[in-house]
PDB file with SEQRES, HELIX, SHEET and CRYST1 records, atoms N, CA, C and O in Angstrom:
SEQRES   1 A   85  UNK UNK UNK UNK UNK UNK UNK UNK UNK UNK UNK UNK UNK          
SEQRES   2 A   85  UNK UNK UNK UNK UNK UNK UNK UNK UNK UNK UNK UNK UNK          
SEQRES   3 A   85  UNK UNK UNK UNK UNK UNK UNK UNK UNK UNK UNK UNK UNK          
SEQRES   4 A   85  UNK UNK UNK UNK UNK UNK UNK UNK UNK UNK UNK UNK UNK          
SEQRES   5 A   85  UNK UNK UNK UNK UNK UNK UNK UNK UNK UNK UNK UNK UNK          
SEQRES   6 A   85  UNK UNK UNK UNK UNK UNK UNK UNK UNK UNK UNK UNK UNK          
SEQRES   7 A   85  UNK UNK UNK UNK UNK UNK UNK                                  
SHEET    1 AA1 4 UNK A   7  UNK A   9  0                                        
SHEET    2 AA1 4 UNK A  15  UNK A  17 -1                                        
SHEET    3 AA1 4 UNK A  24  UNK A  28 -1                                        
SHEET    4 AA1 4 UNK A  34  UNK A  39 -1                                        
SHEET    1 AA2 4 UNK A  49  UNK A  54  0                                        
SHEET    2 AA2 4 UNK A  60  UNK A  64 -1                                        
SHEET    3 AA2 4 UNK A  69  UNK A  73 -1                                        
SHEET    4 AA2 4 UNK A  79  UNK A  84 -1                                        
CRYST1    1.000    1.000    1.000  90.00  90.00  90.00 P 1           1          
ATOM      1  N   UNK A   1      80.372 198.343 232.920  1.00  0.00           N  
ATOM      2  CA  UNK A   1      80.661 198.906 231.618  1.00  0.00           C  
ATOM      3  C   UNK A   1      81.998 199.637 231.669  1.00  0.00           C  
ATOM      4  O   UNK A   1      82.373 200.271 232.656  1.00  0.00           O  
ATOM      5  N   UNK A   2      82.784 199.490 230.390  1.00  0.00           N  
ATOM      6  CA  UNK A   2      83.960 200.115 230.354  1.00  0.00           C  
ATOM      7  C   UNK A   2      83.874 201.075 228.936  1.00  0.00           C  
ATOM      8  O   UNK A   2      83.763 200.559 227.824  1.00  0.00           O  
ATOM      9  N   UNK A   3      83.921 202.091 229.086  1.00  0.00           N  
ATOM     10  CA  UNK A   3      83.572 203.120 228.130  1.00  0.00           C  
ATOM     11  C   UNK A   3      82.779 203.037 227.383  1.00  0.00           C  
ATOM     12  O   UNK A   3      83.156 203.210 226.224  1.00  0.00           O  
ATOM     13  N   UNK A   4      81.383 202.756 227.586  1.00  0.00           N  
ATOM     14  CA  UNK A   4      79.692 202.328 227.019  1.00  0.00           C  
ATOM     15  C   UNK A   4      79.716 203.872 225.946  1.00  0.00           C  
ATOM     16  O   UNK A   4      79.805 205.061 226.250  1.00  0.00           O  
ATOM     17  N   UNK A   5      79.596 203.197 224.672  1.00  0.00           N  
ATOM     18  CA  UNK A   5      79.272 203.810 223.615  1.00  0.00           C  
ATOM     19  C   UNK A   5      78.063 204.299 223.122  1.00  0.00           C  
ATOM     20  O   UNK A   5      77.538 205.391 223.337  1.00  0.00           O  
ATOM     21  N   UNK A   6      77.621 203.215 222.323  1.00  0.00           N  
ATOM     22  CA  UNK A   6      76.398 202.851 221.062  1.00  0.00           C  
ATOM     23  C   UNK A   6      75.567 202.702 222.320  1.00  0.00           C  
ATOM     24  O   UNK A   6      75.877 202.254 223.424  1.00  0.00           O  
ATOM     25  N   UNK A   7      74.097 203.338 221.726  1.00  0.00           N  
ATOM     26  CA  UNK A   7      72.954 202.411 222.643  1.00  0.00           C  
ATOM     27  C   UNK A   7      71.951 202.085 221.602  1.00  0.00           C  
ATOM     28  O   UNK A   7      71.988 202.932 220.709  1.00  0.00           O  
ATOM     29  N   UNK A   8      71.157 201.253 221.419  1.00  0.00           N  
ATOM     30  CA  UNK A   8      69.840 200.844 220.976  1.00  0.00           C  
ATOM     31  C   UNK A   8      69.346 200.188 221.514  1.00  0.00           C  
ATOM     32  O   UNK A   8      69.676 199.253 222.243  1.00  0.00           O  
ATOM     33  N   UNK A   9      67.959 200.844 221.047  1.00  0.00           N  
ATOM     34  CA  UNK A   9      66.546 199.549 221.803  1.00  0.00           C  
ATOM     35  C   UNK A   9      65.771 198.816 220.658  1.00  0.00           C  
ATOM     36  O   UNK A   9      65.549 199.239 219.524  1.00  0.00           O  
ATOM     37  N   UNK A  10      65.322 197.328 221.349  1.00  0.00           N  
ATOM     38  CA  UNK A  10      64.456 196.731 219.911  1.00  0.00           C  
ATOM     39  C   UNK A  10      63.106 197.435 219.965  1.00  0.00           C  
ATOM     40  O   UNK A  10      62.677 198.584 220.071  1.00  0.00           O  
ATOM     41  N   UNK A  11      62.587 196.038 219.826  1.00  0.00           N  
ATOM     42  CA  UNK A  11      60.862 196.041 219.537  1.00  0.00           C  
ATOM     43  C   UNK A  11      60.476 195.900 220.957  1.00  0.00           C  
ATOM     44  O   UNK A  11      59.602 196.553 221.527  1.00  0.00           O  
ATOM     45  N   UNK A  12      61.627 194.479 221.740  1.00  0.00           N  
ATOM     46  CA  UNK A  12      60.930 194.442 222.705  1.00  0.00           C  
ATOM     47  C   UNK A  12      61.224 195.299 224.182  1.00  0.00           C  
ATOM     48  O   UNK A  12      60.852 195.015 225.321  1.00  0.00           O  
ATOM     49  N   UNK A  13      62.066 196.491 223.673  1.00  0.00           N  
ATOM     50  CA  UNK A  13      62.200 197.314 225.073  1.00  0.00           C  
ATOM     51  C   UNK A  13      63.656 197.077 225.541  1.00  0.00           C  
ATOM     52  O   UNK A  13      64.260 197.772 226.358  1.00  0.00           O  
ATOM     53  N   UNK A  14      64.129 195.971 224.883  1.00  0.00           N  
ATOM     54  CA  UNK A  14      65.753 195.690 225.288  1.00  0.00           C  
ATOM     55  C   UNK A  14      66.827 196.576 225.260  1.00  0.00           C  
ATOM     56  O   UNK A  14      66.967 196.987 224.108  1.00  0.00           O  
ATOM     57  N   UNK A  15      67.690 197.076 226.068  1.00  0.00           N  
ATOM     58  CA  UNK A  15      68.294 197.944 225.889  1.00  0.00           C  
ATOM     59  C   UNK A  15      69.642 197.520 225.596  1.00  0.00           C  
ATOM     60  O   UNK A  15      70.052 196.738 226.454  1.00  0.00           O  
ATOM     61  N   UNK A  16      70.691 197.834 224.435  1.00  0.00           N  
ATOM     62  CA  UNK A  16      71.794 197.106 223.971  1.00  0.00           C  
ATOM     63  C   UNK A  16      72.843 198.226 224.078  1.00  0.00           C  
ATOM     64  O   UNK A  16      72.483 199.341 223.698  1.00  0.00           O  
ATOM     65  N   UNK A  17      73.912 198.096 224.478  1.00  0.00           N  
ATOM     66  CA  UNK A  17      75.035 198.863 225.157  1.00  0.00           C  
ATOM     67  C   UNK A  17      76.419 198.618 224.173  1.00  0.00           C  
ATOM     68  O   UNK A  17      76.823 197.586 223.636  1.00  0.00           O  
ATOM     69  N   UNK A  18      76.690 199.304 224.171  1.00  0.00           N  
ATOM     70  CA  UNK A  18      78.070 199.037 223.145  1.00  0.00           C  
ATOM     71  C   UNK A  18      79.291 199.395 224.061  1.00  0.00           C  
ATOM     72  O   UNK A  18      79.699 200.547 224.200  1.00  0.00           O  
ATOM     73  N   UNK A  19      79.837 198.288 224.678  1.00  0.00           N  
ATOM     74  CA  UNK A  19      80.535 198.356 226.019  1.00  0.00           C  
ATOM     75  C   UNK A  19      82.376 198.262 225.337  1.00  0.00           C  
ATOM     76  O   UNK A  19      83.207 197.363 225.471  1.00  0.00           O  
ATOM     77  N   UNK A  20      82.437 199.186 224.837  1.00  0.00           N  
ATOM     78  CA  UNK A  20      83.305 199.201 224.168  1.00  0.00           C  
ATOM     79  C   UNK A  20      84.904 198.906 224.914  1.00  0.00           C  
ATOM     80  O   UNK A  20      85.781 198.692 224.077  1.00  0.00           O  
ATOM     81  N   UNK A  21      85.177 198.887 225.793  1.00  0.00           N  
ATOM     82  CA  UNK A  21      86.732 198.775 225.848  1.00  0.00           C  
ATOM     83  C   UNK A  21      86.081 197.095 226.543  1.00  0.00           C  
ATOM     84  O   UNK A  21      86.849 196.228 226.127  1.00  0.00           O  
ATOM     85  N   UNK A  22      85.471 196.750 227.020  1.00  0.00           N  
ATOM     86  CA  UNK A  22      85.302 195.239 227.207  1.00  0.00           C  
ATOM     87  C   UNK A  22      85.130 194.514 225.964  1.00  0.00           C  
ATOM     88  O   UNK A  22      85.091 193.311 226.221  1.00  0.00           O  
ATOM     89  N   UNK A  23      84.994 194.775 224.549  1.00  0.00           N  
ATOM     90  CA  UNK A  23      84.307 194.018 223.686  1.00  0.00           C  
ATOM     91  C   UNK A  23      83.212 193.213 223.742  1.00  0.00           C  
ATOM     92  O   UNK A  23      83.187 192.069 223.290  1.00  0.00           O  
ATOM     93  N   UNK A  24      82.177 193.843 224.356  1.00  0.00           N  
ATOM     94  CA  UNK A  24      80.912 193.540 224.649  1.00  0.00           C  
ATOM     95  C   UNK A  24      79.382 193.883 223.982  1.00  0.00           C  
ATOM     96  O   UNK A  24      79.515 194.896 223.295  1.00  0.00           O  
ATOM     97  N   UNK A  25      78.422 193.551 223.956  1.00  0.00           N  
ATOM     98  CA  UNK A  25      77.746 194.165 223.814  1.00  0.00           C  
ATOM     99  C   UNK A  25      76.600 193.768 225.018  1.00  0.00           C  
ATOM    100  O   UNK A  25      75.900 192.756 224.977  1.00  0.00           O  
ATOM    101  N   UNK A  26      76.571 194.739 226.040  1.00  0.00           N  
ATOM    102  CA  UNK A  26      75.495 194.394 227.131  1.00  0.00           C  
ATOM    103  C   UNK A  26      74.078 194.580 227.014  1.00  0.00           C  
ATOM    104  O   UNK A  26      73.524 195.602 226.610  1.00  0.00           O  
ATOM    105  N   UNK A  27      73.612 193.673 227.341  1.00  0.00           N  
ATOM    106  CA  UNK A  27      71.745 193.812 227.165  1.00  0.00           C  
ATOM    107  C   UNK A  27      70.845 194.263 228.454  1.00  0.00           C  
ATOM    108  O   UNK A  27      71.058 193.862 229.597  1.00  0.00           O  
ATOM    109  N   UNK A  28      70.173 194.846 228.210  1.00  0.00           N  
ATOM    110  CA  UNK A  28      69.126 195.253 229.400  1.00  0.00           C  
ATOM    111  C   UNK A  28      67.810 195.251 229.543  1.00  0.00           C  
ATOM    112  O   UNK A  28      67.204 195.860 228.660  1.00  0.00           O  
ATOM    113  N   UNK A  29      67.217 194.789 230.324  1.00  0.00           N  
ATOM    114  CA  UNK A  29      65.171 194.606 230.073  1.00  0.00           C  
ATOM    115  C   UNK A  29      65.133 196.209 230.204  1.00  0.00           C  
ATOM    116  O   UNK A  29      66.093 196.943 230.438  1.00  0.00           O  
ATOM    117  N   UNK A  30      63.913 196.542 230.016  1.00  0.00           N  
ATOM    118  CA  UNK A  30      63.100 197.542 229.825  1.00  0.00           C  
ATOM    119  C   UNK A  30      62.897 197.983 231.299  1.00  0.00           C  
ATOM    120  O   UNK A  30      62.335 199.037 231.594  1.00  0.00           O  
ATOM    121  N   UNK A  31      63.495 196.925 232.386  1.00  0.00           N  
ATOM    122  CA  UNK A  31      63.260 197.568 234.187  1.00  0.00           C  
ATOM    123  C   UNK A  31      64.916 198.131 234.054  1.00  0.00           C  
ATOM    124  O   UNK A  31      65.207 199.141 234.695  1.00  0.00           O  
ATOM    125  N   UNK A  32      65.827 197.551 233.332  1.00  0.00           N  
ATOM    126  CA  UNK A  32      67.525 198.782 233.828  1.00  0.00           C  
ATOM    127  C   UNK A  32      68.457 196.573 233.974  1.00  0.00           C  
ATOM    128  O   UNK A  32      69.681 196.444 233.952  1.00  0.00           O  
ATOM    129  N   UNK A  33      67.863 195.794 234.050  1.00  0.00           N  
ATOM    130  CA  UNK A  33      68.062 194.609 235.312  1.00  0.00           C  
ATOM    131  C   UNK A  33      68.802 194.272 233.824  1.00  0.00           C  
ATOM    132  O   UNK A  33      68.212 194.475 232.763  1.00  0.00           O  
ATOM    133  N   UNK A  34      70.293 193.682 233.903  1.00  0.00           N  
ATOM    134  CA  UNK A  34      71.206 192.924 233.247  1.00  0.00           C  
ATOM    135  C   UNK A  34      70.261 191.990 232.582  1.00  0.00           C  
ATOM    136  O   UNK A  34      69.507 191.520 233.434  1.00  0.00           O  
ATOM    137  N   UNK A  35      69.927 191.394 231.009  1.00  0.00           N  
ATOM    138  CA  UNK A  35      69.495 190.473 230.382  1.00  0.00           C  
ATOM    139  C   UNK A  35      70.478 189.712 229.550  1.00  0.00           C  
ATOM    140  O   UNK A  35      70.162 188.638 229.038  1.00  0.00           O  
ATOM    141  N   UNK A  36      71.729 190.272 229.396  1.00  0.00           N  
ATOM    142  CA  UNK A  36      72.564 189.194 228.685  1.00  0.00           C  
ATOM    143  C   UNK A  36      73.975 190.320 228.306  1.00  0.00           C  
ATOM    144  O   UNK A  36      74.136 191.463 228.734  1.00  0.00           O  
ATOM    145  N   UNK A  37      74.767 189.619 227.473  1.00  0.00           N  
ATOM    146  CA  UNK A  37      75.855 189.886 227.330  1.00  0.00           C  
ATOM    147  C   UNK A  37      76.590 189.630 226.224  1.00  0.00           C  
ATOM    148  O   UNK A  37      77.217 188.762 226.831  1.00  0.00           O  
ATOM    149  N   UNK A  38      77.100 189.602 225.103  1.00  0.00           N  
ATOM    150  CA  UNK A  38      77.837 189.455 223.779  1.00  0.00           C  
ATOM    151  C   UNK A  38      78.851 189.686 223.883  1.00  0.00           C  
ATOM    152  O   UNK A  38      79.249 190.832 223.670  1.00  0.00           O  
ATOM    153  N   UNK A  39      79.817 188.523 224.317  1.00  0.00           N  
ATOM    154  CA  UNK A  39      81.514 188.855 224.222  1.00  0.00           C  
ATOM    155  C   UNK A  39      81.561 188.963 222.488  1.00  0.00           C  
ATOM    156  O   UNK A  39      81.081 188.115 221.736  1.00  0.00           O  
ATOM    157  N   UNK A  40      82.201 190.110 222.100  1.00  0.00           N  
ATOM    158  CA  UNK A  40      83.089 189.919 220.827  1.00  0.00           C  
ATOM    159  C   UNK A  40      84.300 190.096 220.542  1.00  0.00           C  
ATOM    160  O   UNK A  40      84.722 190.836 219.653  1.00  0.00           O  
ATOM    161  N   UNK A  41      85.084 189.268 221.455  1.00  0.00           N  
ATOM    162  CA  UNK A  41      86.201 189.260 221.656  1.00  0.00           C  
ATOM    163  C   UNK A  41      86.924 188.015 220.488  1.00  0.00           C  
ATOM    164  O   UNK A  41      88.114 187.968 220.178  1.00  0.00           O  
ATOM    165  N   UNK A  42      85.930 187.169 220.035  1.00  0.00           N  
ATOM    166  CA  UNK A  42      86.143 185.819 219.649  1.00  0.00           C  
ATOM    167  C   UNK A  42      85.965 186.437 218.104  1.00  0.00           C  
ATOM    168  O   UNK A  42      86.343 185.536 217.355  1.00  0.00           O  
ATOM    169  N   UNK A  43      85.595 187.464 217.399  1.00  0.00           N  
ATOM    170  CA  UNK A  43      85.016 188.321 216.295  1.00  0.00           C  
ATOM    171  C   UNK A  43      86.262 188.230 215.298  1.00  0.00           C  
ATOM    172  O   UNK A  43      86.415 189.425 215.045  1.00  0.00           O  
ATOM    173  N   UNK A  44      87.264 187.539 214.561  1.00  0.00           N  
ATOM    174  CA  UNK A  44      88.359 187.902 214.151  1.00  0.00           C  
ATOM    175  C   UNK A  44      89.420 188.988 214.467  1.00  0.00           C  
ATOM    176  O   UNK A  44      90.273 188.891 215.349  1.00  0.00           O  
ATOM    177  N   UNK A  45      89.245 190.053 213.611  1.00  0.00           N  
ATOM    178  CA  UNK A  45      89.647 191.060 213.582  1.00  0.00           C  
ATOM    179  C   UNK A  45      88.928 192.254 214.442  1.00  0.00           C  
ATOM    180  O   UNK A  45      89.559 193.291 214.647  1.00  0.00           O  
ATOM    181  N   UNK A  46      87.552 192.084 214.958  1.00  0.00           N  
ATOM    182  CA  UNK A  46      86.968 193.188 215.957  1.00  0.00           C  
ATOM    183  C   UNK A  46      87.641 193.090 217.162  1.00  0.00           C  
ATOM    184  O   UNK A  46      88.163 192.251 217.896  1.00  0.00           O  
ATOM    185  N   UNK A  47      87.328 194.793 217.039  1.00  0.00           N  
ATOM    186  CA  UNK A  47      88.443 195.834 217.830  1.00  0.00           C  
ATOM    187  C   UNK A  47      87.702 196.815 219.066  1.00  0.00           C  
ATOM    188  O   UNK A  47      88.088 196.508 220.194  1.00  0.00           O  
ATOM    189  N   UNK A  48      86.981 197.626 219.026  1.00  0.00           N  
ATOM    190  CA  UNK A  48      86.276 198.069 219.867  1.00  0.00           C  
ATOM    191  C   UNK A  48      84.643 198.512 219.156  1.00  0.00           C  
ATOM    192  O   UNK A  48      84.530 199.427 218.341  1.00  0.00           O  
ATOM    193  N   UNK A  49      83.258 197.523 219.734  1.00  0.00           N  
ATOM    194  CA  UNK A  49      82.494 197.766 219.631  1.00  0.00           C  
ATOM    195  C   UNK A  49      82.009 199.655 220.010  1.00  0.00           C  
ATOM    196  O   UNK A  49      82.128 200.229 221.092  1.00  0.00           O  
ATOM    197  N   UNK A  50      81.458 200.240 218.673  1.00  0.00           N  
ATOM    198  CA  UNK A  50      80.847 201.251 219.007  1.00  0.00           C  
ATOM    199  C   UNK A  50      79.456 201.752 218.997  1.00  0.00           C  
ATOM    200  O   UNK A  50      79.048 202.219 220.060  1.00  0.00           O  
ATOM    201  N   UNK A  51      78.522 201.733 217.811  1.00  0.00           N  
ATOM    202  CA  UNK A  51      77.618 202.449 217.207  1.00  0.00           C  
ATOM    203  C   UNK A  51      76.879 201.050 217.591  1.00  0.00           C  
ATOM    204  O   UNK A  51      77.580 200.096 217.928  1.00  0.00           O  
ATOM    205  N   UNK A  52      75.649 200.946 217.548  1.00  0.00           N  
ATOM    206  CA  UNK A  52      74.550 199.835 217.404  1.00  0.00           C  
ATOM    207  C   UNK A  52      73.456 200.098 216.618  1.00  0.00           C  
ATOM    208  O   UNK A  52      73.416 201.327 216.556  1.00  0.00           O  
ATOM    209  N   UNK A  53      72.504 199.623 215.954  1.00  0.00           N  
ATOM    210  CA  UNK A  53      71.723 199.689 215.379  1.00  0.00           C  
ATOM    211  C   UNK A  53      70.805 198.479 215.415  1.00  0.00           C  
ATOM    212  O   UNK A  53      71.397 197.404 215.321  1.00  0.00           O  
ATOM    213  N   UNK A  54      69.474 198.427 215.533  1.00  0.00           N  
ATOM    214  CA  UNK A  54      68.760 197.288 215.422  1.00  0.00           C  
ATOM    215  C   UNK A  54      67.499 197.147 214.297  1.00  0.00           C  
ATOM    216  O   UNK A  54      66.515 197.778 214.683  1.00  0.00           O  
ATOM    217  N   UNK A  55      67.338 196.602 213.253  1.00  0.00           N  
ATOM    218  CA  UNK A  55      66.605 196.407 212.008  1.00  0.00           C  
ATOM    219  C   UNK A  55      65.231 196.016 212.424  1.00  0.00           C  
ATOM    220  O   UNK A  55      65.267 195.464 213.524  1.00  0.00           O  
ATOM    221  N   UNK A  56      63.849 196.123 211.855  1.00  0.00           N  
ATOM    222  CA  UNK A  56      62.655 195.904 211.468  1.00  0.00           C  
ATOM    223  C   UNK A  56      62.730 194.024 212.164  1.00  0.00           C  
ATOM    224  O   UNK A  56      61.933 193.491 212.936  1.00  0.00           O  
ATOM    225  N   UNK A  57      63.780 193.525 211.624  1.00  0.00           N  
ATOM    226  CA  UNK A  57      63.286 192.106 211.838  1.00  0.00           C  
ATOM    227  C   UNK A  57      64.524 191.764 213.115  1.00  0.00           C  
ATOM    228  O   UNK A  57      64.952 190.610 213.137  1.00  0.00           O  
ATOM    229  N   UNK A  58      64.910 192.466 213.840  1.00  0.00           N  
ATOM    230  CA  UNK A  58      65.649 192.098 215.200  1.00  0.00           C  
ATOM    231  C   UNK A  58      67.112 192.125 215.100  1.00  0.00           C  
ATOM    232  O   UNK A  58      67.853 192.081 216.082  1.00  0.00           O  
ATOM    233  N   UNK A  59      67.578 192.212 213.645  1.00  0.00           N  
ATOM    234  CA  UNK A  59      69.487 192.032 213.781  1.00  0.00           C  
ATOM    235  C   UNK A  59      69.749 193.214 214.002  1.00  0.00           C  
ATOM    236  O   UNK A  59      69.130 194.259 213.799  1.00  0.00           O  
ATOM    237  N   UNK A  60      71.356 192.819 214.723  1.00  0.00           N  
ATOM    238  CA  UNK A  60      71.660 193.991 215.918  1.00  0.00           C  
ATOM    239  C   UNK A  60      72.883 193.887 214.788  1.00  0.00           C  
ATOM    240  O   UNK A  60      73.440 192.873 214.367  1.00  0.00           O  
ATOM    241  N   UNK A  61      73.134 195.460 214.400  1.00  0.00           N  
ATOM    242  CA  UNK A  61      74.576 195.850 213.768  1.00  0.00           C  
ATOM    243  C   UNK A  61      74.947 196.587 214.473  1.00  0.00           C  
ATOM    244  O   UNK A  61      74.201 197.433 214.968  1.00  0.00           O  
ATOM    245  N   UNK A  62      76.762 196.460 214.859  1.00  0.00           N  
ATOM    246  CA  UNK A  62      77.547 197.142 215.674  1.00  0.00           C  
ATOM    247  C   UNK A  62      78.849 197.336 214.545  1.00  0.00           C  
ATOM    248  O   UNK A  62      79.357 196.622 213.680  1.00  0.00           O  
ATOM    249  N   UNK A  63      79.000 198.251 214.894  1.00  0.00           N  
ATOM    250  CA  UNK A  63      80.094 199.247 213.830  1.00  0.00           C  
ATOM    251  C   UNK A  63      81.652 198.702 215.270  1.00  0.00           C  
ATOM    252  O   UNK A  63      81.630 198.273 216.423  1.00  0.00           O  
ATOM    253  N   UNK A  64      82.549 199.000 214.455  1.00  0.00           N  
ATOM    254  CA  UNK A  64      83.650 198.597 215.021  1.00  0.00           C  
ATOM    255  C   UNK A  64      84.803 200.226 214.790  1.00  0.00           C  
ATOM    256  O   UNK A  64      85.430 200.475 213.760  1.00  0.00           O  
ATOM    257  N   UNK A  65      84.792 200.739 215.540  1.00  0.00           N  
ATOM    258  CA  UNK A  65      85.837 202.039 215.483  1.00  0.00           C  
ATOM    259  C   UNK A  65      87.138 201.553 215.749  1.00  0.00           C  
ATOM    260  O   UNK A  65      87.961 202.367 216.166  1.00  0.00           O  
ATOM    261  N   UNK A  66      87.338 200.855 215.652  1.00  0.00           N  
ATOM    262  CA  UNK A  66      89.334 200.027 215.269  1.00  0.00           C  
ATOM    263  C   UNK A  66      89.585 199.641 214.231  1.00  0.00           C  
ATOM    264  O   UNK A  66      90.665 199.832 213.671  1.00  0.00           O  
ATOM    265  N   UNK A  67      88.312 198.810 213.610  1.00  0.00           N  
ATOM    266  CA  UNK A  67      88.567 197.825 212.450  1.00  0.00           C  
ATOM    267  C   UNK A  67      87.498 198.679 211.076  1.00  0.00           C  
ATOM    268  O   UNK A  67      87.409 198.245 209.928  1.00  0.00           O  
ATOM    269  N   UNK A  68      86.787 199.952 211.608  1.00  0.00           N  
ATOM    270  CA  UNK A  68      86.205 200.353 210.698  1.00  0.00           C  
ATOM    271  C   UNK A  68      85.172 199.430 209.779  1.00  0.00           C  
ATOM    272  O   UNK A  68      85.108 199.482 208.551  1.00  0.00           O  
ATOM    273  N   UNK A  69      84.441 198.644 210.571  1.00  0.00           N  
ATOM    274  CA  UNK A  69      84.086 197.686 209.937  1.00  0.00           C  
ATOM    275  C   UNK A  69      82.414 197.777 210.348  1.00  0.00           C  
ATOM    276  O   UNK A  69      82.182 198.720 211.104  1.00  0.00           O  
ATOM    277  N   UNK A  70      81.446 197.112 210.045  1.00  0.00           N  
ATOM    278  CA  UNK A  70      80.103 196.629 210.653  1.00  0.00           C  
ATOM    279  C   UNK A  70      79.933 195.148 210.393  1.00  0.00           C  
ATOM    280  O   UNK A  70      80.248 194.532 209.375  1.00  0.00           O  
ATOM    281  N   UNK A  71      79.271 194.603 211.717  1.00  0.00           N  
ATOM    282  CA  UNK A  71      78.971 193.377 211.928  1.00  0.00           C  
ATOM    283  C   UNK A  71      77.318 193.277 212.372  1.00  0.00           C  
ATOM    284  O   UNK A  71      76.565 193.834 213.170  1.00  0.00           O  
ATOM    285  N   UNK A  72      77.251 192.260 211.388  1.00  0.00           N  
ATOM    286  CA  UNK A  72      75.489 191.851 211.883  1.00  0.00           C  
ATOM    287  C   UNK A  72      75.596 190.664 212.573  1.00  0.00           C  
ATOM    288  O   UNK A  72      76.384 189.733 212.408  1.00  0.00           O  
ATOM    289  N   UNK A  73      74.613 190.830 213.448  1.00  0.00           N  
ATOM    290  CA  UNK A  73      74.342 189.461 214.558  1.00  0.00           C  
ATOM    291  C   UNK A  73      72.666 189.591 214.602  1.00  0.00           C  
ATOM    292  O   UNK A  73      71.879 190.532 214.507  1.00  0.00           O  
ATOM    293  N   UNK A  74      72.543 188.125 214.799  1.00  0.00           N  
ATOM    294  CA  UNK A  74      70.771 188.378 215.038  1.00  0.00           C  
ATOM    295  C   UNK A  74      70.542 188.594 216.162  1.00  0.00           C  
ATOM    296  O   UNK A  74      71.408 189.011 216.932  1.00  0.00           O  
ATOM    297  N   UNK A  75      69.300 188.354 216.514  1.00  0.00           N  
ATOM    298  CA  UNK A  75      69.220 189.101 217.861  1.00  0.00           C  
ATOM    299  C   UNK A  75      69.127 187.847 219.373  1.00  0.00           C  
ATOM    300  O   UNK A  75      68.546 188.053 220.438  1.00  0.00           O  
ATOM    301  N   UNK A  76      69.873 186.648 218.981  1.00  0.00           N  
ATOM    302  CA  UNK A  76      70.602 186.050 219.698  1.00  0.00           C  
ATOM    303  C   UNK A  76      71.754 186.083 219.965  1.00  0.00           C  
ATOM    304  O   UNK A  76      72.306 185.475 220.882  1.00  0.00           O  
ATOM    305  N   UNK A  77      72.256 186.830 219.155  1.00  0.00           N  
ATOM    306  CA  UNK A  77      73.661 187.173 219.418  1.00  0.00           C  
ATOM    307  C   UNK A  77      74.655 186.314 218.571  1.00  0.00           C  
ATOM    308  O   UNK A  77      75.834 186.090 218.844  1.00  0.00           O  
ATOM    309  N   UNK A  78      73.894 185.849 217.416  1.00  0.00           N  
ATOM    310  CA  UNK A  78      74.824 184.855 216.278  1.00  0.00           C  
ATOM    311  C   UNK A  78      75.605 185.522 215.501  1.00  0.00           C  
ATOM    312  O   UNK A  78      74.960 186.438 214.989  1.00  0.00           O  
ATOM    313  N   UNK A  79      76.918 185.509 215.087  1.00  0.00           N  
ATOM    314  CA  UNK A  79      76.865 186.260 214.328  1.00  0.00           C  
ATOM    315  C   UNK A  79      76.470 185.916 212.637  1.00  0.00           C  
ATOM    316  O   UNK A  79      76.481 184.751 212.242  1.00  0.00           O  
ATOM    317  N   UNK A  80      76.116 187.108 211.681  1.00  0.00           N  
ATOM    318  CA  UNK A  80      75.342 186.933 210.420  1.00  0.00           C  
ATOM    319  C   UNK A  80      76.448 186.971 209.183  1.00  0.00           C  
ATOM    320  O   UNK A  80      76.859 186.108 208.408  1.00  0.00           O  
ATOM    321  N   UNK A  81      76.737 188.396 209.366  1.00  0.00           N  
ATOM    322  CA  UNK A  81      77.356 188.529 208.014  1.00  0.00           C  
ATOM    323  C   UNK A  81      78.456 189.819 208.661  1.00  0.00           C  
ATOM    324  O   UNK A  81      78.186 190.244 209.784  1.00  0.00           O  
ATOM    325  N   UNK A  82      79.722 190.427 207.891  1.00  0.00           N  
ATOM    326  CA  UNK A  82      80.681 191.345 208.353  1.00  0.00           C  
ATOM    327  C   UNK A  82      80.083 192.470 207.263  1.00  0.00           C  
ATOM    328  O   UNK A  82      79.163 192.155 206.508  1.00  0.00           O  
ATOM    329  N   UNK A  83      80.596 193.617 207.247  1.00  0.00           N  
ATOM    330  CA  UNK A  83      80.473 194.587 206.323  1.00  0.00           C  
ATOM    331  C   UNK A  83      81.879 195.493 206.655  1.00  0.00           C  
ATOM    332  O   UNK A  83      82.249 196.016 207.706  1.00  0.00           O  
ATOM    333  N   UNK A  84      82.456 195.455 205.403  1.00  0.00           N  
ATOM    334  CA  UNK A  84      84.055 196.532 205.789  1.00  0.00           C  
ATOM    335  C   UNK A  84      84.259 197.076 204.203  1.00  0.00           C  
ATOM    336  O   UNK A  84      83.876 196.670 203.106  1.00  0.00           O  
ATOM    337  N   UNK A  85      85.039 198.173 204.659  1.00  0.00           N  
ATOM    338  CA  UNK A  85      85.332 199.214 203.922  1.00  0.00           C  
ATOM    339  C   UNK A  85      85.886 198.568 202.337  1.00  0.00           C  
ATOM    340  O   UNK A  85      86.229 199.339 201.442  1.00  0.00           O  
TER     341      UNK A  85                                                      
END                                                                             
C-alpha cells in the first residue's frame, strides 16, 4: 500500500482499501490474506482513490480527491456509473 486511505467492509467480511497513491483499490478476506486488487488507473480522468463506501446490494463507491468526483463499481470491480460535481 502506498498512502491507504478509505477503508470499507461488505456483507461478506471483505476488507476494501483505498490505496491511494497506487490508484488502487486493494481487497482483503476477513483472515488480513490479499483477495484482489482494482487498478484505476485506466478510470479516465481518476486521480487518487480516497473515501470508499459499500451499498445494501454490494457496489463499491470510491470518491476521488483529485478529480472531486465519485465512481461506482460493482462489487466485481466493473465499473457502473461516475458522479461529479
Amino acid at each position: 500500500l502506498s498512502l491507504p486511505y478509505g477503508v470499507a467492509i461488505d456483507a461478506q467480511e471483505r476488507v476494501y482499501v483505498a490505496d491511494s497513491s497506487n490508484r488502487r483499490v486493494q481487497i482483503y478476506d476477513s483472515g488480513g490474506a490479499q483477495s484482489g486488487s482494482w487498478d484505476l488507473s485506466w478510470v479516465g480522468q481518476f486521480s487518487r482513490p480516497a473515501g470508499l463506501a459499500i451499498d445494501a446490494q454490494g457496489n463499491v463507491y470510491v470518491t476521488d480527491a483529485g478529480e472531486y468526483q465519485v465512481l461506482q463499481f460493482n462489487s466485481a470491480g466493473e465499473f457502473q456509473t461516475g458522479l461529479a460535481p
